[in-house]
Structure formats: structure tokens, C-alpha cells
C-alpha positions in Angstrom: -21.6 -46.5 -2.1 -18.4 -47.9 0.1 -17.0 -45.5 2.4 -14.0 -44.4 0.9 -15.9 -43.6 -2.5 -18.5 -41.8 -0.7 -14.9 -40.0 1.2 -13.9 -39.5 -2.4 -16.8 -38.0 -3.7 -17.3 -35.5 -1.3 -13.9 -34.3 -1.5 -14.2 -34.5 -4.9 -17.6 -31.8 -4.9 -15.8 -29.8 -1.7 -12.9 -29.4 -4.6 -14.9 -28.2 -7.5 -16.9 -25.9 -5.2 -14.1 -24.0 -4.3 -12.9 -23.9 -7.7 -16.6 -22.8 -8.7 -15.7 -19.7 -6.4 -12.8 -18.5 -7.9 -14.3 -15.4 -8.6 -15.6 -15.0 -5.3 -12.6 -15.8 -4.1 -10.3 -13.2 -6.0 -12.9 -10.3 -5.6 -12.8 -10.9 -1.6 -9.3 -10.4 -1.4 -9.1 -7.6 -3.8 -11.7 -6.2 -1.5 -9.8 -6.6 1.5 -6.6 -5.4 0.3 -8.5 -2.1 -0.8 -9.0 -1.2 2.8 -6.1 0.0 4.7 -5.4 -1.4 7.7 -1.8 -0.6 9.2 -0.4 -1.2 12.7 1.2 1.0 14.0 -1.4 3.1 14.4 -3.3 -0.6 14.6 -6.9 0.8 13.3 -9.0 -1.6 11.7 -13.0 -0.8 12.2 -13.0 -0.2 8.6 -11.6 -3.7 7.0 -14.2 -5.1 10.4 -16.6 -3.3 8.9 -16.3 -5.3 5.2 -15.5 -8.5 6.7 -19.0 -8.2 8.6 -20.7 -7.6 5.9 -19.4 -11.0 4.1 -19.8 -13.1 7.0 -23.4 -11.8 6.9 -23.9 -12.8 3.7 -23.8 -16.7 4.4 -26.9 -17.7 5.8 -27.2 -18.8 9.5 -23.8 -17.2 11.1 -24.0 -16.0 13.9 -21.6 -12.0 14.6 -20.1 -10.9 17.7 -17.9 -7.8 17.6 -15.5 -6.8 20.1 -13.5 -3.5 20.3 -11.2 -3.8 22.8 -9.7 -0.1 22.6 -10.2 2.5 19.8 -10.1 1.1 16.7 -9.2 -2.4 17.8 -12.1 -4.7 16.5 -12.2 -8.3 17.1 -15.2 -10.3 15.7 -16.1 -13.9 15.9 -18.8 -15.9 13.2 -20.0 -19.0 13.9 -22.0 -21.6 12.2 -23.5 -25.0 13.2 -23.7 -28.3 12.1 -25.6 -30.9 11.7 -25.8 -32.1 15.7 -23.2 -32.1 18.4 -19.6 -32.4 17.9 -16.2 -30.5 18.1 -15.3 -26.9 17.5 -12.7 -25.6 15.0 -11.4 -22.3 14.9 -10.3 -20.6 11.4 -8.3 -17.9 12.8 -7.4 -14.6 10.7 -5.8 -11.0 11.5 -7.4 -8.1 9.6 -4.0 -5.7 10.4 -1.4 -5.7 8.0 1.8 -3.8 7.8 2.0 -0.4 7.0 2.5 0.4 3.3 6.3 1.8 4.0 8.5 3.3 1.7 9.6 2.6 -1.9 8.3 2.9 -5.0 5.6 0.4 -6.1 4.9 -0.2 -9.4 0.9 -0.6 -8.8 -1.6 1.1 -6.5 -0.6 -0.8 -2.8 -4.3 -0.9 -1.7 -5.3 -1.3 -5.6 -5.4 -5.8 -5.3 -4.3 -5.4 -8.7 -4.9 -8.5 -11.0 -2.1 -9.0 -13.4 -0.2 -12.4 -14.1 -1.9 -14.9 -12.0 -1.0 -12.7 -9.2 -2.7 -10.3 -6.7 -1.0 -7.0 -5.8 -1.3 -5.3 -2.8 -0.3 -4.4 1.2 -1.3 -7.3 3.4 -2.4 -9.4 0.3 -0.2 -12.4 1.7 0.0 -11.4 5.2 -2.6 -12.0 5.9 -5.8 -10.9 3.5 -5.8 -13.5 0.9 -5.3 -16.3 3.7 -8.8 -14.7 5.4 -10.1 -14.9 1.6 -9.4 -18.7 1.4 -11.3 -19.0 4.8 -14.2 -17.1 4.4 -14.9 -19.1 1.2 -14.6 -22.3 3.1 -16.7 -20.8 5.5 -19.1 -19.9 3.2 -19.1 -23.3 1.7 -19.1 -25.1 4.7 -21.9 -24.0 6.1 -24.0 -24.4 2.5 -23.3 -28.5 3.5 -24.0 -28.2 7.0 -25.8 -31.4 7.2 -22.6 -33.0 6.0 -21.3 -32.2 9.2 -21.3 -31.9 13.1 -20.7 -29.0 15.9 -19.5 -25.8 15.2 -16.9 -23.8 12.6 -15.7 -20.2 14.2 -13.9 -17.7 12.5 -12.3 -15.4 14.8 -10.8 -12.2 13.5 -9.0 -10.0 15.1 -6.9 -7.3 15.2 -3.3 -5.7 17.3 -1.6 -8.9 16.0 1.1 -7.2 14.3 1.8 -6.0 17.8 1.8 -9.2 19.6 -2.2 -9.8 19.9 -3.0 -9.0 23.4 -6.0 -6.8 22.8 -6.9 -9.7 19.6 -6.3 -13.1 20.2 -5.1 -13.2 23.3 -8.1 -11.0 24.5 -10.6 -13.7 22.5 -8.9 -16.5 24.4 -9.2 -15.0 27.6 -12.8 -13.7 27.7 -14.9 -15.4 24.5 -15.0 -19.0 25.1 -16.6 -19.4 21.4 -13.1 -18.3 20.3 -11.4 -21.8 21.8 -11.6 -24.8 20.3 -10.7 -28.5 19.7 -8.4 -27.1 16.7 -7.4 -24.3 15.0 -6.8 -23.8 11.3 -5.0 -20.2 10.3 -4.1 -18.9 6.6 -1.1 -17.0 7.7 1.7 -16.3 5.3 3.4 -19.6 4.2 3.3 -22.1 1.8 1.4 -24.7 0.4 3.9 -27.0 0.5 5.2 -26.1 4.2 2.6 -26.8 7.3 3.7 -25.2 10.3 3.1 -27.1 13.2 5.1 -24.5 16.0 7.0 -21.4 16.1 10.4 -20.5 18.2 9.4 -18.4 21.1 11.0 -14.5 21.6 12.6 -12.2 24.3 12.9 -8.9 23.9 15.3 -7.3 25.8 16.8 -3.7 26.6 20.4 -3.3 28.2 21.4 0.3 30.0 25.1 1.4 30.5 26.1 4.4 32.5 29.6 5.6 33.2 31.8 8.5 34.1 32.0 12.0 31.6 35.5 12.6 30.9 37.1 14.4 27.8 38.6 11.8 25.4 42.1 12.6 25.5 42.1 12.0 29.6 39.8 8.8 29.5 41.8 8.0 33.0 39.4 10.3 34.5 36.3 8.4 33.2 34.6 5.4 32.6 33.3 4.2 29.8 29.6 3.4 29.0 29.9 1.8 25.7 32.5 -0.8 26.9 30.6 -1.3 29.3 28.1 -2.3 27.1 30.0 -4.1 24.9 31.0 -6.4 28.0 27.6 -7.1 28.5 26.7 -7.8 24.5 29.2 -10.0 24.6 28.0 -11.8 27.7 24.7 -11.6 25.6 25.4 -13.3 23.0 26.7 -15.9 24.4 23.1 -17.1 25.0 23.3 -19.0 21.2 25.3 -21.4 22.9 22.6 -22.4 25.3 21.6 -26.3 25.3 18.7 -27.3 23.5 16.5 -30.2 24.8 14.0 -31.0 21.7 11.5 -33.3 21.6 12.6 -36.1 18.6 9.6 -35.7 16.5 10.1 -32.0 16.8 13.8 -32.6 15.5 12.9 -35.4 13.0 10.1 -33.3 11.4 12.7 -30.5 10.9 15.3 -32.8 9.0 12.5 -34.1 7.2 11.0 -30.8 6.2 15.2 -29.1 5.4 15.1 -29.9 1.4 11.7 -28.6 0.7 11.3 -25.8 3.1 14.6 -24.2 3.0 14.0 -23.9 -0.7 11.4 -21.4 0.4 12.7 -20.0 3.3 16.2 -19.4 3.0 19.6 -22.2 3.4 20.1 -22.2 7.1 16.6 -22.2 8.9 16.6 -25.8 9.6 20.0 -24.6 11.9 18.2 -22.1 12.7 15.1 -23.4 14.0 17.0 -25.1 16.8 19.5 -23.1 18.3 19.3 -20.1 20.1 19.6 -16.9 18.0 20.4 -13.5 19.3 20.0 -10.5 17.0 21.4 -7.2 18.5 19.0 -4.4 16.6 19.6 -1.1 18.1 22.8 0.6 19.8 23.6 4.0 21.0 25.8 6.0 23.6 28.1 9.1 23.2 27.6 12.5 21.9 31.2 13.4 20.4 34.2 11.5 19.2 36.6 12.7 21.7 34.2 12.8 24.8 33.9 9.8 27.0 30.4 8.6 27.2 28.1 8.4 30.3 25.5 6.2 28.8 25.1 3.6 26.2 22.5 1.5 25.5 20.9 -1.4 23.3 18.2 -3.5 22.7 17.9 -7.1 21.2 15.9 -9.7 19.9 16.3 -13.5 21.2 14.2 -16.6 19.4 13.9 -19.3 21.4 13.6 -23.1 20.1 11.8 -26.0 21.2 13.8 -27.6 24.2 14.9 -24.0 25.8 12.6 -22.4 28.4 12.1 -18.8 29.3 13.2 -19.5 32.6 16.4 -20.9 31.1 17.1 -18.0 29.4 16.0 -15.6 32.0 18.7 -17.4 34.0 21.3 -17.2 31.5 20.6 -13.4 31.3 21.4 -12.9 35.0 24.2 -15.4 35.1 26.1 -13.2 31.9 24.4 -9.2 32.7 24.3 -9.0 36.4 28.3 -9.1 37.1 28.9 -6.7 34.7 29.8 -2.7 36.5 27.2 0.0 36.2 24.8 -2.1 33.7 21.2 -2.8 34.6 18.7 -4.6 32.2 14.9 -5.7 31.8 12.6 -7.9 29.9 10.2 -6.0 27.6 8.1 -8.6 25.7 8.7 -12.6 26.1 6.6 -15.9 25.2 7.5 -19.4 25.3 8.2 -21.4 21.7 5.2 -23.5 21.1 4.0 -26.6 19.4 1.2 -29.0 18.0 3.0 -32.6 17.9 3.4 -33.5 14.1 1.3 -36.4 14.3 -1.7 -34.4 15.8 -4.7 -35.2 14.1 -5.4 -31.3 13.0 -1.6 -31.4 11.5 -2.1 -34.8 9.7 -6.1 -34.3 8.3 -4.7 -30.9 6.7 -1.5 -32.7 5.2 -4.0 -35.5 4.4 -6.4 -32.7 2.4 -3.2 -30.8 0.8 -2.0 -33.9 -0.9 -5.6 -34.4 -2.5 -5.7 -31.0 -3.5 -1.4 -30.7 -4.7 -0.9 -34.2 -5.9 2.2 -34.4 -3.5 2.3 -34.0 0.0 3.6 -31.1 1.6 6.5 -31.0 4.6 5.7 -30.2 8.2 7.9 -27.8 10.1 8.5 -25.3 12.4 8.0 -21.7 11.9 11.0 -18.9 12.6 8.7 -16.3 13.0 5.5 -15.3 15.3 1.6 -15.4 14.5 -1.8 -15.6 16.6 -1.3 -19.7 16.4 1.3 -19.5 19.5 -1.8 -17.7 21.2 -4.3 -20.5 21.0 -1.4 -23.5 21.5 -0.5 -21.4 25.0 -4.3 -21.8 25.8 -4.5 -25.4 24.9 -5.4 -25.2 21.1 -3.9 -27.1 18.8 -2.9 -24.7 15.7 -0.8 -25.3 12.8 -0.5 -22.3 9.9 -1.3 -23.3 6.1 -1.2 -20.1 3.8 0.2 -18.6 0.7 3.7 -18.0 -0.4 4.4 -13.8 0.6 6.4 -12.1 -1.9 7.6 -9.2 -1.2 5.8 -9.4 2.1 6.3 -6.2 3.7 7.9 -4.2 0.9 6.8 -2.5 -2.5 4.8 -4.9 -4.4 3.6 -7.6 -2.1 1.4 -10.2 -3.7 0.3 -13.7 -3.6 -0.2 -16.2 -6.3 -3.8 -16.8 -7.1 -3.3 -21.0 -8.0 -2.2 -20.3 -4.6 -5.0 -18.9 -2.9 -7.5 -21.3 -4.9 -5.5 -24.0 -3.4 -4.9 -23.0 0.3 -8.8 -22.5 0.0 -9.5 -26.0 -0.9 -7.2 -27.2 1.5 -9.1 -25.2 4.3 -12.4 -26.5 3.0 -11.3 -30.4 3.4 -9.7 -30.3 6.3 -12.4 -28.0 8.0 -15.1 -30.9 6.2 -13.3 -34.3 7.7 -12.0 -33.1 11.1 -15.9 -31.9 11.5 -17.3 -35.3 9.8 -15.3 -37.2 12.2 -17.1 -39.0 14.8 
């Protein structure tokens, strides 16, 4: 049989095996969504507990578990191929949200079935994206002479808060967790690859000034404009230069008409500039008293082509003149990247097409998951997952064409970037 045929055939058979699994498929997320896992408080030994017992289901993994503080359980499955080759990493979190207020019109840890959809907290971010890969998994490793060297799945937990005691604490202490590539089901779209993701600095400002009653403010100072002075000089940070890389740019433009559409008019603009979102403010006790402290906290996204040492600079150049104001740094990483034309970005475009009939866009990603972790240590990571809806509010819940697609998509691109030579 000529190469590509044999190519064709075998992405043909990875296809239907997936779609053999449907069942398999649904159930596993329904199972997953039916054990609560909300950070805060962050505790997930439970939803471990269930994903162990399906990773040891397939034969010939291989289960290390790692609980990094109470209740934060990290595990990593591994299965081998064929001979010697390269490492990819299908990368999951197993915390979710917490089930917050409002009234849902199904049970939130029910994974409800109704419609072609699947109801439930942490259904799209991110339980039926560790669904899609645990059936690949479970596939891949049923043709593991079709391959060569090694498929981990790494899950973990605390990403919801950032992922130092998960990913990040896999990446700097379980080499099995690095990898030649890495492949996560994070909320998405089928028809938007992420390739990067803006970086963030969180920052808190303090104001202090001079009690006075509020009919005599010449005898005070105060705190709030103050603090206003230096929000101002804040926000002034969106006007910093960015220095992207063209085919970061390009890929952006490309990717405007299609992802938009799903993401909202405005995220191509805002994927490249500087964007600062003030999200807490308070000072004063009374009206008509002069208050003696104020303070605020805010939220900056960085973009490819600005630095964290460029904004740190910008935050001393705006916040250190300003009287009786003092500020720190709580929480900061760098925006990240896999170049678009990265073999793990174009093999999983490559597999989408086969399995959409279209190809989908590649983009940037406003918001944060585990995939800056591994890029910071060297990994490249793009995000391919389901569409959320209603991701974080009262009926969340995926599309299962979706899920049965993402899950093919994981299953070929796993197969031919482990096939390659």
C-alpha cells in the first residue's frame, strides 16, 4: 500500500475508533463532572481517585501520584511504544470552578444528557477536555506498535490558582512530566488552536493620607486622590509599545474573522496591546470625613512583544513619584508562545482538518492555562478543547459532536507526531 493510503487508512481506523467510543466517551465525562472538585478550597483526591481508576483500566500504564499539600493530587500515566522515540505530554486539570450562585436548571454535578449537550460544573473547563484525552489514551496505547516512545498524561491539580503546587510542581521535580510536546483539552474551540497566551501582573496599590473632617479638608490630605493620581499613572501602562514577533501578528489577523466570532469583537485588539483592568477599590469610612487610606488592586495582561521587566519599569516610572503611595507585585508571569508553524501546532491543525472538513485558525489565547507552564520550561504547548458555554455560571456544558471531535483530534495528532521518525 503507498504511503499516503496506508497515512489514510490509519487515520481513517484512529477516526472510527473514537467514534466506536462514544459511549465511553460521554459516560467518562459524566463521571467526572459527578465529582466535585472546586478551588477555592482546591481539594481534588476524590476526582484523583476516579481518574486512577480509568487510567488503570488500559493495559500497560504505568501511575504515579503526587500530593503536594492536603488535598492537592497530581498524577502522571504513561504508556510506551513501540521502540524509542519522543515524549508527548496530554496535559489536564482535574479542579474546576466552584458551582457559584444562581439558579441552574439541572443538577450542577448531575452531567446531565439532554440535546446533544452535557450539563454540568467543570464540564468544559476542563472535564470533558480530560474525557477526549483519556480516550485517546486509551486508544493509543491499544495500537502501541503503530508507534514509538512514550504518551504521558499528567493531571494535576491548584490550576485554578495559578498551578504552582500542579504543573509547575510536575515540571520542576517529575521529569516524565516534560516533553518534546504538549497537547491540552482546555476550554476552546475546535475551530480555534491556541498557540500562546498574554502574560499577567497582579498588582496592589496603598494610599495613606491625613484624617480631617470633610468640611475642613485644608487640614487633611486625601488618600483616595491620592490614589486616583496613581490609577491614572496606572493605566497609562495600555499605551506601552508592543514589539511582536510577525508570525505572532499575522496569525492573529488571520485567525480575527473566525475566532472573534467565538470570543467576542475586539480580542484580536485585544490580544496585542496592553490591557489594564482596575477590579477592586476602597478608602474612607464617611462621606464628610477625609480619608486616611485608600487602596486598590488590578489586573494587567501582557502581550507578545512587552516584557515583565518593561512593565515593572513602567510601574516605577508612573507609582513611585506619586506622595504617600507605596505598591507591590503579587502574582506575575511572562506571555508565552509555540511559533505557529511548530510542528505540534501544524500536525494538530493537520489532524483537525481530517476530522472537521475545514481547517481551523491559530491564535493567541486572552486568558491563562497550565500550557504557559510547560512553554516557560521549554515545552511546546498549544490548547485544542471544546466550546464552554456558560463556563463558570449556572448551566455550563459542552457540546458532545464537540467532545467526539476534540477526541479524534487528540487521537491523530497524538498517533503522527509519535509515528514520526
Amino acid at each position: 500500500m503507498p504511503v499516503a493510503d496506508h497515512v489514510s487508512f490509519l487515520s481513517a481506523r484512529l477516526e472510527a475508533e473514537v467514534e466506536a467510543q462514544r459511549a465511553f466517551l460521554i459516560e467518562t465525562t459524566q463521571r467526572l463532572v459527578a465529582v466535585a472538585s472546586p478551588n477555592p478550597p482546591g481539594e481534588v483526591t476524590e476526582i484523583a481517585a476516579v481518574a486512577t481508576e480509568l487510567l488503570k483500566a488500559i493495559d500497560g500504564v504505568s501511575i504515579t501520584r503526587y500530593e503536594t499539600a492536603p488535598g492537592i493530587v497530581n498524577l502522571v500515566a504513561s504508556i510506551a511504544g513501540a521502540g524509542l522515540g519522543r515524549r508527548l505530554i496530554f496535559n489536564g486539570h482535574l479542579d474546576t470552578f466552584p458551582i457559584g450562585e444562581g439558579q441552574w436548571t439541572v443538577p450542577p454535578l448531575g452531567g446531565t444528557l439532554k440535546d446533544g449537550r452535557i450539563y454540568g460544573r467543570g464540564v468544559s473547563d476542563m472535564k470533558a477536555g480530560i474525557a477526549a484525552a483519556l480516550t485517546a489514551f486509551r486508544i493509543l496505547a491499544g495500537l502501541r506498535e503503530r508507534w514509538r516512545g512514550e504518551l504521558v498524561m499528567t493531571l494535576a491539580g491548584d490550576e485554578e490558582n495559578m498551578g504552582s503546587l500542579g504543573s509547575r510542581w510536575l515540571l520542576e521535580h517529575v521529569p516524565e512530566a516534560k516533553g518534546d510536546a504538549m497537547l491540552c483539552g482546555d476550554v476552546g474551540s475546535p475551530m480555534v488552536l491556541r498557540f500562546g497566551e498574554k502574560g499577567l501582573c497582579w498588582i496592589e496599590i496603598e494610599a495613606e493620607g491625613r484624617p480631617a473632617h470633610g468640611a475642613h479638608v485644608h487640614k487633611g490630605t486625601n488618600a483616595i486622590d491620592r490614589l486616583r493620581q496613581a490609577l491614572d499613572g496606572l493605566k497609562r501602562l495600555e499605551d506601552l509599545p508592543v514589539v511582536a514577533p510577525a508570525d505572532v501578528t499575522s496569525a492573529i489577523m488571520a485567525a480575527k474573522p473566525i475566532s472573534e466570532e467565538l470570543s467576542g469583537e475586539g480580542e484580536a485588539e485585544t490580544l496585542q496591546r496592553v490591557t489594564v483592568n482596575i477590579g477592586t477599590m476602597e478608602g474612607g469610612i464617611s462621606p464628610n470625613l477625609v480619608p486616611a487610606r485608600a487602596r486598590a488592586a488590578a489586573d494587567i495582561r501582557l502581550p507578545v512583544g512587552v516584557s515583565l521587566e518593561a512593565v515593572e519599569a513602567a510601574l516605577h516610572r508612573e507609582l513611585d513619584p506619586c506622595q504617600g503611595v507605596t505598591w507591590r507585585i503579587i502574582r506575575a508571569y511572562p506571555p508565552s508562545f509555540t511559533p505557529p508553524n511548530h510542528e505540534i501546532v501544524t500536525r494538530t491543525i493537520a489532524a483537525a482538518t481530517k476530522v472537521l472538513g475545514r481547517a481551523p485558525v491559530a491564535n493567541m489565547r486572552v486568558g491563562a492555562s497550565d500550557a504557559r507552564l510547560y512553554r516557560m520550561f521549554g515545552v511546546p504547548s498549544v490548547v485544542f478543547g471544546c466550546t464552554p458555554f456558560n463556563m463558570g455560571a449556572p448551566d455550563e456544558y459542552i457540546l458532545v459532536d464537540e467532545l467526539v471531535a476534540v477526541a479524534k483530534v487528540h487521537t491523530l495528532a497524538a498517533f503522527d507526531f509519535l509515528s514520526e521518525a
